[in-house]
C-alpha positions as CSV (number, residue, x, y, z in Angstrom):
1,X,12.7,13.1,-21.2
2,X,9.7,10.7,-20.6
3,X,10.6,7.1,-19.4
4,X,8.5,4.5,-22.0
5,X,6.6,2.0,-20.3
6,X,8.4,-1.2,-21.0
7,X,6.2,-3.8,-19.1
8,X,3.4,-3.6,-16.5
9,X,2.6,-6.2,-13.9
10,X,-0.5,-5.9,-11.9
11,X,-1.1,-7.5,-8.5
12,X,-3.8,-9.0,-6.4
13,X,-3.8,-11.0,-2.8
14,X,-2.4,-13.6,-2.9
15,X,-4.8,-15.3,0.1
16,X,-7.7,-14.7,-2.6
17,X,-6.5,-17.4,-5.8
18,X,-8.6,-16.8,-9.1
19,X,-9.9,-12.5,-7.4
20,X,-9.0,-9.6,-9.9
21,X,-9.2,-7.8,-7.2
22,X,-5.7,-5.4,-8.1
23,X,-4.4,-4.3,-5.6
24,X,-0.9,-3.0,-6.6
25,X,0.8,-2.4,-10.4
26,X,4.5,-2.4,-11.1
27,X,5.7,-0.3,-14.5
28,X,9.0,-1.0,-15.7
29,X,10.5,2.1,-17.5
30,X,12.9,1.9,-20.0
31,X,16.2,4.7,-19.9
32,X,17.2,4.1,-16.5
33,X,13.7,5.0,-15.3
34,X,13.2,2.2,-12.6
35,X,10.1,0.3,-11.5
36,X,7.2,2.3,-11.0
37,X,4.4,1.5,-8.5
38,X,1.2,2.4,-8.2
39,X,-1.0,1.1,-5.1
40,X,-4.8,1.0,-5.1
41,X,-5.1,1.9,-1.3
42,X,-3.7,4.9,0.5
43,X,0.0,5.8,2.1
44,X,-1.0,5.4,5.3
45,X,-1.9,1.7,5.5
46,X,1.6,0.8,4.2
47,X,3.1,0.1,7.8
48,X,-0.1,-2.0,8.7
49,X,-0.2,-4.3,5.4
50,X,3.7,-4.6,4.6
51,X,3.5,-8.0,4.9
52,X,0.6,-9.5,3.1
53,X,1.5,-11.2,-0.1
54,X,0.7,-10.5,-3.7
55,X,0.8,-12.3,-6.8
56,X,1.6,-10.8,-10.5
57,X,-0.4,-11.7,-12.8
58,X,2.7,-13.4,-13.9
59,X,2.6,-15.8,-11.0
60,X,5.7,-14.0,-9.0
61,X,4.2,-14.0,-5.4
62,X,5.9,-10.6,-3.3
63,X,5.1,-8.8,-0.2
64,X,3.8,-5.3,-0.3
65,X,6.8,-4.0,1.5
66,X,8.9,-5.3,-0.9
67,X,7.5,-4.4,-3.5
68,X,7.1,-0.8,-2.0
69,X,11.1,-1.1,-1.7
70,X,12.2,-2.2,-5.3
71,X,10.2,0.8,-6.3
72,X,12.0,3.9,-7.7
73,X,8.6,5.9,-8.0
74,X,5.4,5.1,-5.6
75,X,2.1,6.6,-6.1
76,X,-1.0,5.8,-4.0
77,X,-4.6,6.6,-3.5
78,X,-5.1,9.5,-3.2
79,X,-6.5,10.9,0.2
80,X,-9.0,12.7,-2.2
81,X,-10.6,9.7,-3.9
82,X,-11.0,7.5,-0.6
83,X,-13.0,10.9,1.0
84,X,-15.1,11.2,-2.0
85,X,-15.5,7.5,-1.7
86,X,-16.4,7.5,2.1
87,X,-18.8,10.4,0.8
88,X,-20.4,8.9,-2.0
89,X,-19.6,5.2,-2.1
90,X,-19.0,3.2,-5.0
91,X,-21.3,4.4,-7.7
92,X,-20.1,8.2,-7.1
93,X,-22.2,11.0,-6.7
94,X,-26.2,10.3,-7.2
95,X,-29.0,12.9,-7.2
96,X,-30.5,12.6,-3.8
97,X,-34.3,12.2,-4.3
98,X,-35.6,12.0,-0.7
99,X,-36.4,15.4,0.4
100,X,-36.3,16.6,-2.4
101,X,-39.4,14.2,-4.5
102,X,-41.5,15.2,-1.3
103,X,-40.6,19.0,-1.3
104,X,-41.7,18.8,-5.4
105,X,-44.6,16.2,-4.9
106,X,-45.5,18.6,-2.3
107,X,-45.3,22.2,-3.9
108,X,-47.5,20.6,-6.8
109,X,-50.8,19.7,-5.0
């Protein structure tokens, strides 16, 4: 049975009043599902940012430990995406004109 999506919270920094930056997103799921989780940075920083403070969009001000611990499901970002990001920054993948404009440019004359 699928848990329905009662109500969703999203977080940012609180340090940074007014950013959208979001930074984390609690679910609450109805039938004994439990808060769900989802972090916009990968597992491995948990340990290192515990401690800094978000605010819900609904002004309740929490640290990202505890939120990580009311959570009955966590998700993060995903090793993949921050590669691919680290790869091919933020607009994604872009045709890479460089060599080869010259190596066309070049076969035509």
């Amino acid at each position: 049975m699928v848990a329905t999506i009662m109500s969703t919270v999203v977080y940012s920094l609180t340090s940074e009043p007014g950013k959208t930056r979001s930074i984390a997103c609690r679910l609450s799921a109805s039938k004994g599902g439990g808060l769900i989780v989802r972090f916009a940075f990968p597992e491995v920083l948990l340990p290192h940012i515990s401690h800094v403070e978000l605010t819900g969009d609904d002004g309740y001000i929490i640290t990202i430990g505890a939120l990580f611990s009311q959570a009955a499901t966590v998700d993060f970002l995903s090793n993949i995406v921050s590669q691919e990001y680290l790869t091919w920054g933020a607009q994604g993948k872009k045709p890479y004109v460089g060599y080869e404009l010259k190596k066309d440019t070049w076969e035509m004359t």
